[in-house]
TIPAGU-625657 format. One line per 5 residues: their letters; for each residue x, y, z of C-alpha. Coordinates in steps of 0.02 Angstrom, whole numbers, plus 50000, padded with zeros to 5 digits. Each point is the difference from the previous one (the first is absolute). Last residue first. Example, Ala and Ser with C-alpha at 12.3 -4.5 7.8 and 13.67 -1.06 7.14 Angstrom:
<nodes>
sa) 50684,49947,50357 | 49931,49828,50033
</nodes>
This chain:
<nodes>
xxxxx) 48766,48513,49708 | 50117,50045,50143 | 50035,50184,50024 | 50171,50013,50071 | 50018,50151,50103
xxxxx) 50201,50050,50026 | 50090,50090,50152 | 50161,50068,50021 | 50150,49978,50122 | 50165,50078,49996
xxxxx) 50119,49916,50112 | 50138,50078,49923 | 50099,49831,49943 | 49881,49855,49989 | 49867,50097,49958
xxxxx) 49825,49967,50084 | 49831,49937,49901 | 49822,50000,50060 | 49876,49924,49886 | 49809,50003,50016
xxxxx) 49865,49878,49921 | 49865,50026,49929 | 49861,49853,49945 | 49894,49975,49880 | 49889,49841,49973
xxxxx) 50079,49822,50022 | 49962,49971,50199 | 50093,49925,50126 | 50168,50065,49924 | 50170,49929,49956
xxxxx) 50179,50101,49979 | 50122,49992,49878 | 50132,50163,50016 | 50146,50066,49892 | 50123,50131,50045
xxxxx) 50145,50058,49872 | 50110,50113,50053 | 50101,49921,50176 | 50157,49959,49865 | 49975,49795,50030
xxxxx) 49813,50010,49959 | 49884,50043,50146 | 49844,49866,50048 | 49860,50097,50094 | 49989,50013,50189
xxxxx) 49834,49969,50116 | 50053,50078,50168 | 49925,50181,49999 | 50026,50100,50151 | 50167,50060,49956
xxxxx) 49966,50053,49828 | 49833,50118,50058 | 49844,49975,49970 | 49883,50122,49926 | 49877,49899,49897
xxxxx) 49980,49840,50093 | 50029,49836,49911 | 50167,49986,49993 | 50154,49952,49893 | 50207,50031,50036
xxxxx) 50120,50060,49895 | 50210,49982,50020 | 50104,50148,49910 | 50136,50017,49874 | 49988,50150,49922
xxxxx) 49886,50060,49856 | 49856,49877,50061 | 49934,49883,49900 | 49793,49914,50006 | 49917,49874,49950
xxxxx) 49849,49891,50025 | 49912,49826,50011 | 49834,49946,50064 | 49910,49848,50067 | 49815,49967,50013
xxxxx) 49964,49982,49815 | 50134,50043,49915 | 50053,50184,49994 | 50145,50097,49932 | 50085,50165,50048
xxxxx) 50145,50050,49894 | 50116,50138,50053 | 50004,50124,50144 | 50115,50150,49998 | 50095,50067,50176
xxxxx) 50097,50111,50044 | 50151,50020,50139 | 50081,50158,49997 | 50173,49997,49927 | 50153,49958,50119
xxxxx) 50023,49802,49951 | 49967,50048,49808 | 50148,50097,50009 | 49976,50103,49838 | 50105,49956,49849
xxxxx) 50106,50173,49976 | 50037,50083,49841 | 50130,50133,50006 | 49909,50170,49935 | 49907,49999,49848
xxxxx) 49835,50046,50048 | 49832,50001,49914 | 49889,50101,50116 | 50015,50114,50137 | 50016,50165,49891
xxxxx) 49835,49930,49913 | 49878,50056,50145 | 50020,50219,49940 | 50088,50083,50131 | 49978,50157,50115
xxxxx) 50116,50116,50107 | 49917,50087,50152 | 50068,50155,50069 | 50019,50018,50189 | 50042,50182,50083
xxxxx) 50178,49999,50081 | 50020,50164,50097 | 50131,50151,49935 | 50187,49996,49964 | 49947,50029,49826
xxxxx) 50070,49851,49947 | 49844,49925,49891 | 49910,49997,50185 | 49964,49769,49976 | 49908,49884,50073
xxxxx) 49962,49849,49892 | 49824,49920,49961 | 50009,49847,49864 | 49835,49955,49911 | 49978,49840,49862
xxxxx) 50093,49873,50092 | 49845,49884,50046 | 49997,50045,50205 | 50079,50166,49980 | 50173,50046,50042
xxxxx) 50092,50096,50151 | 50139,50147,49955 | 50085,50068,50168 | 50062,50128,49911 | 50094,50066,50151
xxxxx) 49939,50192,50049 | 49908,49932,50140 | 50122,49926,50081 | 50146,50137,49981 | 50020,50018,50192
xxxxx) 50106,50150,50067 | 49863,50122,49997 | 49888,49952,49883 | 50127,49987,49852 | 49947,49983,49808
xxxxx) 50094,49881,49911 | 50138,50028,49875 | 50001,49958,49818 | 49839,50002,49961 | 49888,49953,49853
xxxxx) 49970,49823,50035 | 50041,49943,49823 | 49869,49875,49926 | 49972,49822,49962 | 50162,49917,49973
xxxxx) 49986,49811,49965 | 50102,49865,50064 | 49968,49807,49938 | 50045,49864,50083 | 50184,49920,50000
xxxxx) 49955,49905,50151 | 49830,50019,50036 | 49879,50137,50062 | 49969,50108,49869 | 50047,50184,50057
xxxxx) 49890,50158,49952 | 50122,50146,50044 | 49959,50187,50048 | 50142,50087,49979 | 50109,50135,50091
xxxxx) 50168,49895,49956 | 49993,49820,49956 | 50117,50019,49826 | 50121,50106,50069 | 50006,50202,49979
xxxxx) 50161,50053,50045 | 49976,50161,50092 | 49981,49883,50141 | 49893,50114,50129 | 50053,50022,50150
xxxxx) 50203,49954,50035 | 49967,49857,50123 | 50147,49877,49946 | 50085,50068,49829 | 49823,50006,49936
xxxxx) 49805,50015,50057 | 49840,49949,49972 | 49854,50059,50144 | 49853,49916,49856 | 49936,49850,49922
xxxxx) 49822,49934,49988 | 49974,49800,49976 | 49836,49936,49951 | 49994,49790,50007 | 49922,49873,49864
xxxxx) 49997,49783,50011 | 49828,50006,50044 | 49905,50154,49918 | 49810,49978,50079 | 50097,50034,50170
xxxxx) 50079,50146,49944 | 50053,50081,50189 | 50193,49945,49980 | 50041,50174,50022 | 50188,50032,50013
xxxxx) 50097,50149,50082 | 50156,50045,49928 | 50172,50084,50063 | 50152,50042,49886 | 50184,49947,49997
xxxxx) 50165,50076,49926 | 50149,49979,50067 | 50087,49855,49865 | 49864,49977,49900 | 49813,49962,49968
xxxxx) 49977,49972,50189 | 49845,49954,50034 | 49979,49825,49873 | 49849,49954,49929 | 49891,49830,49986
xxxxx) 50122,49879,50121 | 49931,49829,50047 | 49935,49914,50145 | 49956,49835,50069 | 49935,49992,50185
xxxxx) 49899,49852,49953 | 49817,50059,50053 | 50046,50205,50012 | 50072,49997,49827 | 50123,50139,50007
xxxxx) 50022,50144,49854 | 50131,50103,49988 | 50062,50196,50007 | 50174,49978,49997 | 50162,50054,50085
xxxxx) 49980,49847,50121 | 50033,50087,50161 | 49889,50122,49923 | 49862,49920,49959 | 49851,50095,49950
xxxxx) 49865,49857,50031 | 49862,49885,49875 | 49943,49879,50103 | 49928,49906,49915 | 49815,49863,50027
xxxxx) 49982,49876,49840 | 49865,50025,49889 | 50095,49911,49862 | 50063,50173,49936 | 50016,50065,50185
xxxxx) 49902,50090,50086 | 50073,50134,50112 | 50040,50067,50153 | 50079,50137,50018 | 50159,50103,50038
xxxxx) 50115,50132,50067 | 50104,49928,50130 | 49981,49924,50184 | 50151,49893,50053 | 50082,49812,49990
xxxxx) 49901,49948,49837 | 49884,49872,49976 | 50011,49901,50165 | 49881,49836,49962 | 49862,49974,50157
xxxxx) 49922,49860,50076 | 49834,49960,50121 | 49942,50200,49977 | 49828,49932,49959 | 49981,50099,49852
xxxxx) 50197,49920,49950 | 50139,50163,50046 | 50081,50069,49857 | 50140,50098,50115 | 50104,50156,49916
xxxxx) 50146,50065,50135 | 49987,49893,50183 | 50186,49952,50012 | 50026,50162,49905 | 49930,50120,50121
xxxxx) 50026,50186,49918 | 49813,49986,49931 | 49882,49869,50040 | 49884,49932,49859 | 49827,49884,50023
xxxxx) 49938,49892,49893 | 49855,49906,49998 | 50000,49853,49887 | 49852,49896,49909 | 49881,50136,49956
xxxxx) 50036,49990,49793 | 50049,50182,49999 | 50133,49979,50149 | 49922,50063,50176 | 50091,50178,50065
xxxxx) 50107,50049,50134 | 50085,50159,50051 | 50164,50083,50065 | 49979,49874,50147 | 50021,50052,50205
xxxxx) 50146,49865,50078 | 49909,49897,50127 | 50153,49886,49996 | 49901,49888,49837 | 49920,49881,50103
xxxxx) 49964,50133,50171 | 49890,50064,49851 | 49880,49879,49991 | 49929,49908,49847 | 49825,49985,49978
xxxxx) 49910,49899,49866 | 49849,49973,49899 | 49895,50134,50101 | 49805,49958,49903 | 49904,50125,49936
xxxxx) 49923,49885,49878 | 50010,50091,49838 | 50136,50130,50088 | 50112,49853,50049 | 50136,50069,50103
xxxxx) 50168,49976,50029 | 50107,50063,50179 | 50176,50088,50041 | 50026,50046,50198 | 50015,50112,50118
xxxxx) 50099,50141,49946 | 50045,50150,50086 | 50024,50188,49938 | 50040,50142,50131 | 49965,50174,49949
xxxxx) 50005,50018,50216 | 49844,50101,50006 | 49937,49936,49840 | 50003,49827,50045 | 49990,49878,49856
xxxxx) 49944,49840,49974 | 50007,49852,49927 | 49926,49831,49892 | 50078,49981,49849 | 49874,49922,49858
xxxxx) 50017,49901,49841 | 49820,49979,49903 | 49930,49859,49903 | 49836,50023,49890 | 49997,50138,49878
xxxxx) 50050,49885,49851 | 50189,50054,49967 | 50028,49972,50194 | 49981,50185,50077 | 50138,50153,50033
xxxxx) 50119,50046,50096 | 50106,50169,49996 | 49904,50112,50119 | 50054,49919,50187 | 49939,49827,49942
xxxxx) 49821,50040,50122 | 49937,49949,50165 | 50018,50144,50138 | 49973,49984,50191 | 50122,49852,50052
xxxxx) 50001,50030,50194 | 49895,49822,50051 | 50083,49907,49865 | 49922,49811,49977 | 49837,50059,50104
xxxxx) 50015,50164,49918 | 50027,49953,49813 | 49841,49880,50024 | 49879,50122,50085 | 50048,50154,49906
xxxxx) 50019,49930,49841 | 49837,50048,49923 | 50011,49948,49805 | 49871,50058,49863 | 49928,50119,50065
xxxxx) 49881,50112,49893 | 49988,50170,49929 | 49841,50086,49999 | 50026,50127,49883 | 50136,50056,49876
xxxxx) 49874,49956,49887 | 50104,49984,49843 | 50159,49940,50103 | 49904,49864,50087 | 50100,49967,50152
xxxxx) 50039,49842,50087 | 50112,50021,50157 | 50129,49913,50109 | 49989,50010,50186 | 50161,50035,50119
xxxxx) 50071,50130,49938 | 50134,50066,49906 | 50108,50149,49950 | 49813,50085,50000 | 49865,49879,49990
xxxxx) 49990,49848,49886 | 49973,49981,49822 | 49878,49891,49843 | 49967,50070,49860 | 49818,49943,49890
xxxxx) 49934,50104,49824 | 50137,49899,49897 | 49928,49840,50050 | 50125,49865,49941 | 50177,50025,50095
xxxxx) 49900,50127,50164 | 50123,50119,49995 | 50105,50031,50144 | 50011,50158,50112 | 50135,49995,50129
xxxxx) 49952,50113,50133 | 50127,50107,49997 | 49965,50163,50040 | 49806,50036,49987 | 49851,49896,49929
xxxxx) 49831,50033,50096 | 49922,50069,49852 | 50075,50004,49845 | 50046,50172,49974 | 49876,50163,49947
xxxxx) 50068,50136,50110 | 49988,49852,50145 | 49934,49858,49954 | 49823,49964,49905 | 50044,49987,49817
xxxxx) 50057,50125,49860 | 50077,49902,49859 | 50160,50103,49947 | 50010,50013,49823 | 50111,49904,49900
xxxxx) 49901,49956,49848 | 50024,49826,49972 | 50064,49940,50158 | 49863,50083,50101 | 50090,50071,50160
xxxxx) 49993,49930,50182 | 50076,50113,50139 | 50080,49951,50144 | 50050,50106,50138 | 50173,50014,50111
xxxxx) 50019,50186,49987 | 50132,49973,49864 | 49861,49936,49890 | 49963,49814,49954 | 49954,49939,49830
xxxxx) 49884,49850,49947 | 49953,49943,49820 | 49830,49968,49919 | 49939,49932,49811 | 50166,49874,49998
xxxxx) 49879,49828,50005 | 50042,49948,50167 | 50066,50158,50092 | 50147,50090,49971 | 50134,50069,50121
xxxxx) 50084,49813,50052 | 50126,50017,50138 | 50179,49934,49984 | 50064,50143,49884 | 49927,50128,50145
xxxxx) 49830,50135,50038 | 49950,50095,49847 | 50036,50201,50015 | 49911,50168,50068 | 50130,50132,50047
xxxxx) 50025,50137,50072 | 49846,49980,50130 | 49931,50148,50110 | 49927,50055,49901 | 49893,49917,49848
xxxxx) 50000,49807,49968 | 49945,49989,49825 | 50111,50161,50007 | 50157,49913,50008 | 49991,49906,49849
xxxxx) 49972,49826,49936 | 49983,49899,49843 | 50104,50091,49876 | 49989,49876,49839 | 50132,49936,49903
xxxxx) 49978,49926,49842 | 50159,49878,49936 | 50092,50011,49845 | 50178,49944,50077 | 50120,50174,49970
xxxxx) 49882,50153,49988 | 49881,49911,50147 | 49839,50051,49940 | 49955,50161,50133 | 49801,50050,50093
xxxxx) 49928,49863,49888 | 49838,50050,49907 | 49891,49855,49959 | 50012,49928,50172 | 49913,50167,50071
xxxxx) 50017,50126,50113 | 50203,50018,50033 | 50050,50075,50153 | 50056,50207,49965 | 50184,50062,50003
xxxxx) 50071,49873,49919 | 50174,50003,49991 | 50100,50060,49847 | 50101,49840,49913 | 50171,49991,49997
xxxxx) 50100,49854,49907 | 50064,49852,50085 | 50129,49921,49886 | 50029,49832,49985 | 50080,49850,50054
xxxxx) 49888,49844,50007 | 49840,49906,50051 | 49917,49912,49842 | 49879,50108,49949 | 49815,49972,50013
xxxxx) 49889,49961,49843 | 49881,50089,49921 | 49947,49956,49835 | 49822,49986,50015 | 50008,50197,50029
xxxxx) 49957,50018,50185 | 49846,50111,50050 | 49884,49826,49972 | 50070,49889,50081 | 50025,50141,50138
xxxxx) 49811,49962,50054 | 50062,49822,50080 | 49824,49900,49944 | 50003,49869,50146 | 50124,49866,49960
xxxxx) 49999,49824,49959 | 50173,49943,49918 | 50059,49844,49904 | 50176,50006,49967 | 50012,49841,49872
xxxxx) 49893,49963,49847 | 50065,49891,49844 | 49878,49953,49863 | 50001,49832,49913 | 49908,49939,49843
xxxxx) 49960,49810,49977 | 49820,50046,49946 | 49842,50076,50062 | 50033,50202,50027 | 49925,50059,50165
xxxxx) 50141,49994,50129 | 49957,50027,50181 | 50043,50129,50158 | 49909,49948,50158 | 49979,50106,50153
xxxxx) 49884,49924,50151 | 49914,50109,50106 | 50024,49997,50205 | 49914,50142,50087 | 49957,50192,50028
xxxxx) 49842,50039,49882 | 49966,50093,49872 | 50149,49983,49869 | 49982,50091,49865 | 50122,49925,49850
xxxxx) 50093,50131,49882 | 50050,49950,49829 | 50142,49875,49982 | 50199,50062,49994 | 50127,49905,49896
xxxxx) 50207,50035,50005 | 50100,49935,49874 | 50096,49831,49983 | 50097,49993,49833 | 49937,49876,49876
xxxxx) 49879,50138,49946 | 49825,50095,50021 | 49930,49878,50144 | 49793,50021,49979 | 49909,50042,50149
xxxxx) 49823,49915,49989 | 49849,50118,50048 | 49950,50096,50180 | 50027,49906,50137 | 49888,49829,49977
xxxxx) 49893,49968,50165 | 50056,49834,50046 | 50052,50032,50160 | 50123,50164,49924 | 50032,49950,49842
xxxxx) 50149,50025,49876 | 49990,49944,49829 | 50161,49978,49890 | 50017,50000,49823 | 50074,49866,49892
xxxxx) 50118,50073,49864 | 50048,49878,49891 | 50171,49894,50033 | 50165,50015,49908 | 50087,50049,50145
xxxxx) 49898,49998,50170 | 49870,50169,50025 | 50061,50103,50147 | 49917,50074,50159 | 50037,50121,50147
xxxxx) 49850,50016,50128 | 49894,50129,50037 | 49821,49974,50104 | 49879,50147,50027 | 49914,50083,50179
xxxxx) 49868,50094,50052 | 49959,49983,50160 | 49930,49897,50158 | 50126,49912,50111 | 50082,49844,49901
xxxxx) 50069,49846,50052 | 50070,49882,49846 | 49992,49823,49957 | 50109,49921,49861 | 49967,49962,49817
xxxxx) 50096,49920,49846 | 49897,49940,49858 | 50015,49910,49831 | 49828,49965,49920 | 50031,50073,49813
xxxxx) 50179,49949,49959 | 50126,50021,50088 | 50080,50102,50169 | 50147,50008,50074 | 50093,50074,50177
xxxxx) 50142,50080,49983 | 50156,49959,50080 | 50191,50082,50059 | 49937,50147,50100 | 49886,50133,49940
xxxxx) 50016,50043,49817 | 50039,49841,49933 | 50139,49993,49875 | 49921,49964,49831 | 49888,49837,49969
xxxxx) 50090,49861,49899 | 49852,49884,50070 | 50158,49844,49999 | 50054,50086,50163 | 50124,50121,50001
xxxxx) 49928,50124,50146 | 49890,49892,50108 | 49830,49933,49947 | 49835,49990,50108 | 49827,49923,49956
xxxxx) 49849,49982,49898 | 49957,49888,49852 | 49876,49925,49889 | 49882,49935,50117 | 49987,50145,50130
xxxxx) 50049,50058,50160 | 50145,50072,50132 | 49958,50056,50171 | 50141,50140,50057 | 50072,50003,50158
xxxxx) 50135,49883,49920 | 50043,49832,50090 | 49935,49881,49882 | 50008,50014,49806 | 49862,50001,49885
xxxxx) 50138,49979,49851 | 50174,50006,50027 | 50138,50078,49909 | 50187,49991,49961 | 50167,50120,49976
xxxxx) 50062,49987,50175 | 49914,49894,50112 | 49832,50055,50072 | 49974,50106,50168 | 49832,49960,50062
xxxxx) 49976,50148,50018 | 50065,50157,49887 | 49831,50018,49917 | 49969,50183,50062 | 49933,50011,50191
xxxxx) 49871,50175,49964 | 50041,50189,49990 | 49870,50090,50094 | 49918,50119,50041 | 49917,50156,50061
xxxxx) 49827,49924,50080 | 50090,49860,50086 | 50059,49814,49917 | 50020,49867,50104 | 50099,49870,49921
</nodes>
């Protein structure tokens, strides 16, 4: 799991998936790494442990006695961070304390379970210095046959509305109510500590983020960009905002001032109109955007600086020799980044200005870390019809590009190399993409032919309904969704608005359960649905003819904690943005349908076992979460396909053991390259030989 500087909620103990009402110790298959004499492993609800309903899923993990462990590896950027985790003591057992530590650097003292009943446990803070890999282990530390039960692990970054939450805040279940008034703010808000409204109905804070004089004349308004397009930066201390004059502005998160920098009346400099700013996923002072409705070189800039900014990808030679005309590379405003910052989904155009004539030349992927073209697709193969957008799926391994009012092109997931696609939808709708639970890549799309907002795996095509859009006979509403919580797999924002009965009278004066919300949505069958705030408007503000920019448009924050939605409070005015935040718990412990992740769609991971030594030969160990086959080298660095010595896979592809023979019997290292079976994920092991 790669964790950023906001956070992250870690693979529970779902895998390997045990038979109903048993457990396992040390078992195989689990991104966890499972230790001690006495006891450590996983249990699923009704085993002969008697523990209570687990809070995540369908298992806990276990721990007993004084040496049982459980630990994983983790990538961190620098910060302060903590570990929770729910926990129960087994019936008729003593209370044995858990230790958490952070590469064996204890966290703070042992957490002590209160009850049989699982309850949520939070260590003291941890500095990290340094970006890298750190192993997180949780422990018991009473000797005896004494179990305790932990499930939902979680490392986060310290989420400052932990602490301006009562501990007994929970969101409410999405429903029928009333939406009661509430004055709008005339001023932004200054300060987390002092909310600018709390929602009178759900509990939240609201904060006024933007205004129109940030900008000054001649904009009206000053407003976050789209759902699909992530406003915060890494760890939630900066967020971007563009002005109706086409500028961008970057405000501190906490505070929400303007921060002056070197542009124009105190903009970003040499951002204007859309040119797709994207955070950099781990370094919260790095963005990364193009010129003005795309160009043809990608850019590096330092926000902090605003100096000195640096290219990062010069198409103009290889876009031109494919596509002599093309003269813009971007998603046309609505794409986004892989998950990790490395693969990006292009279209390659132009436009004449003369003639306000679009054409497309082609779709292409890119590998920012090598700044390599993975693959181009051209547009005499899809009728050379102009796309609505494209964008790469959060795990980087489908572009996918959307065509409006051409339904034998609609929704594509295109393969990076553009070898295969799978037809999602047959048009362009309201959506994002998402993570799944199991790290799976959604599409999560207003359907309309369908009558439901649903969720489509992009790998199988599968798909399920979460919501549906017309909550009765003539009524119907609109939504955007933000699937931009990549540290919150398995999570989508959804903002409602434009409802209407008896077939297009504006608004419903029957107030259903989606209307003029802000929703949290778990991504599952049967998942949970939280309301998070009322929208505050009942009709949007018109620029001209086009109400755009009065749409909510709501987009969410990498960990979950910040939400941004535009809304003018019905004044018939502009749409400012106001920022709604959340304490890290709302994500954890829930009790929608369970759902036993695909371990063929998760990300392949790997956790070495025993390594043993004998004079010149060696032995060693290692599973994988999926099935995968694993290969051994000698060179650091080599890849999968140029290695040619293969280890021995068990019948399931998890288990992968090696005996090898050396000329010498000191130390040696060795290097492991394995590739999933499914995906074609491949990852990388160093096996230090003793």
């Amino acid at each position: 799991m790669v964790t950023s500087a906001s956070a992250a909620g870690l693979e529970g103990f779902e895998a390997p998936v045990l038979p109903a009402a048993t457990h396992t110790y040390k078992p195989v298959g689990s991104s966890w790494a499972f230790a001690g004499v006495t006891g450590s492993g996983i249990q699923r609800n009704g085993s002969a442990f008697t523990a209570g309903t687990a809070p995540e899923g369908q298992q806990t993990a276990f721990l007993k006695s004084a040496d049982a462990r459980v630990s994983r590896t983790v990538t961190l950027t620098p910060g302060v961070y903590r570990v929770s985790f729910m926990a129960a003591r087994r019936a008729g057992n003593a209370v044995n304390p858990v230790q958490v530590w952070l590469d064996d650097r204890p966290v703070g003292g042992p957490l002590s379970p209160p009850s049989t009943a699982f309850t949520r446990l939070v260590s003291a803070n941890v500095t990290v210095p340094a970006a890298g890999s750190y192993t997180l282990k949780l422990g018991t530390t009473f000797a005896g046959n004494h179990a305790t039960f932990i499930d939902a692990v979680s490392i986060d970054t310290i989420n400052p509305f932990d602490s301006l939450y009562t501990s007994t805040f929970s969101l409410k279940p999405l429903g029928k109510e009333a939406q009661p008034a509430v004055a709008k703010p005339q001023a932004k808000a200054t300060s987390l500590a002092a909310p600018s409204y709390v929602d009178p109905v759900f509990g939240t804070r609201v904060y006024r983020a933007t205004i129109a004089s940030d900008r000054g004349s001649p904009s009206r308004y000053v407003r976050h960009d789209y759902s699909r397009r992530q406003a915060f930066n890494a760890d939630n201390t900066r967020y971007l905002a563009h002005s109706e004059d086409s500028f961008w502005l970057l405000y501190d998160a906490n505070t929400f001032k303007v921060l002056p920098r070197k542009g124009t009346g105190g903009a970003l400099r040499d951002m204007a109109g859309q040119c797709e700013p994207i955070w950099h996923p781990t370094d919260p002072s790095r963005l990364w955007y193009t010129g003005r409705e795309g160009g043809l070189v990608w850019y590096e800039k330092n926000v902090e600086t605003d100096a000195d900014d640096k290219v990062i990808g010069d198409f103009r030679a290889r876009i031109k020799a494919r596509w002599p005309g093309a003269t813009q590379v971007w998603t046309k405003g609505e794409g986004t980044s892989s998950a990790d910052g490395r693969y990006f989904a292009f279209m390659a155009s132009h436009y004449d200005e003369a003639t306000q004539v679009k054409t497309i030349h082609g779709l292409f992927t890119w590998d920012r870390e090598t700044d390599t073209i993975l693959g181009m697709l051209d547009a005499s193969q899809f009728g050379n019809a102009y796309p609505d957008h494209i964008s790469m799926s959060p795990s980087g391994k489908y572009a996918v590009p959307s065509w409006d009012n051409r339904p034998e092109l609609g929704t594509r997931a295109y393969v990076r190399d553009f070898s295969s696609h799978r037809k999602l939808l047959d048009k362009s709708e309201h959506s994002d993409l998402a993570f799944g639970p199991a790290g799976q890549d959604y599409y999560v799309v207003t359907d309309y032919s369908s009558k439901q907002i649903r969720a489509i795996d992009l790998a199988t095509g599968g798909s399920f309904d979460i919501m549906s859009l017309y909550p009765r006979v003539g009524s119907a509403y609109a939504a955007h969704i933000s699937g931009q919580a990549f540290g919150r797999p398995g999570w989508a924002l959804i903002s409602t608005y434009d409802d209407y009965r008896d077939y297009g009278v504006r608004p419903d004066t029957t107030l259903e359960a989606p209307y003029r919300k802000l929703m949290l949505v778990e991504l599952k069958p049967g998942g949970k649905q939280y309301a998070v705030a009322h929208t505050r408007v009942v009709d949007r503000w018109q620029l001209g003819t086009d109400g755009y920019f009065g749409e909510h448009q709501a987009t969410i924050s990498r960990d979950g904690s910040r939400i941004l939605f535009a809304t003018n409070f019905n004044d018939q005015g502009p749409a400012s943005s106001y920022m709604v935040g959340l304490p890290s718990w709302v994500f954890i412990g829930s009790t929608g349908t369970p759902e036993v992740p695909d371990p063929g769609s998760a990300p392949l991971a790997l956790t070495l076992g025993t390594v043993t030594r004998s004079g010149y030969a060696a032995s060693f160990s290692l599973t994988s979460n999926v099935a995968a086959k694993c290969r051994m080298g000698t060179q650091a660095g080599t890849p999968y396909g140029a290695m040619y010595d293969n280890l021995t896979a068990s019948s399931d592809g998890r288990l992968h053991t090696k005996t090898t023979s050396f000329g010498t019997p000191g130390a040696q290292t060795v290097y492991i390259a394995c590739r999933a079976d499914g995906a074609g994920d491949e990852k990388s092991l160093v096996v230090a030989i003793p």
